[in-house]
C-alpha positions, 0 to 999 in steps of 0.5 A: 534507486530508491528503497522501501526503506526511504519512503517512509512506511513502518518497520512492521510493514517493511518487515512483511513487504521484505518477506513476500520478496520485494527488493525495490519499488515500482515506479507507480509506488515509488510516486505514489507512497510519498505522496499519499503519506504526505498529504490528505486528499484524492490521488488519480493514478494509472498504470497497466496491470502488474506494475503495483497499484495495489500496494501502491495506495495499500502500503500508505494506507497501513501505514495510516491506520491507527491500530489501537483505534478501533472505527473504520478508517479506510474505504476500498471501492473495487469494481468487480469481487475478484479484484476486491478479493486480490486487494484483500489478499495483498492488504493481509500480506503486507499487515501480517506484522 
């Protein structure tokens, strides 16, 4: 089984992840980290509701960002503002560190 720790996210990222009380990836995540982390370019993937979407392209995304630069770097397109809302939600859990 595969482990947060071995899709390589940061430390910080792990630490936040662990604290909202999750133990391993869902499947969707599990594809989809590594991909996004190792390459550059658009990714379609599909999943019903609740099985991690959001830190599936999220977790990577932090992983990304370049905190001392100080230019957007990431654009997240939600078709409807309570979507946009969770995603900004979940987004501030797992960059708590």
């Amino acid at each position: 089984m595969t482990k947060f720790e071995d899709l390589g996210l940061r430390p910080e990222i792990l630490t936040a992840i662990t604290e909202l009380g999750y133990e391993s990836p869902m499947p969707i995540q599990e594809q989809v980290i590594p991909f996004l982390l190792e390459q550059e370019g658009d990714l379609v993937a599909l999943a019903q509701t609740g099985t991690g979407k959001t830190a599936a392209f999220g977790l990577p995304l932090l992983t990304k960002i370049a905190t001392a630069q100080q230019h957007i770097q990431a654009l997240i397109l939600s078709p409807t503002r309570e979507l946009c809302i969770q995603i900004a939600n979940d987004l501030k859990h797992y960059a708590t560190h």
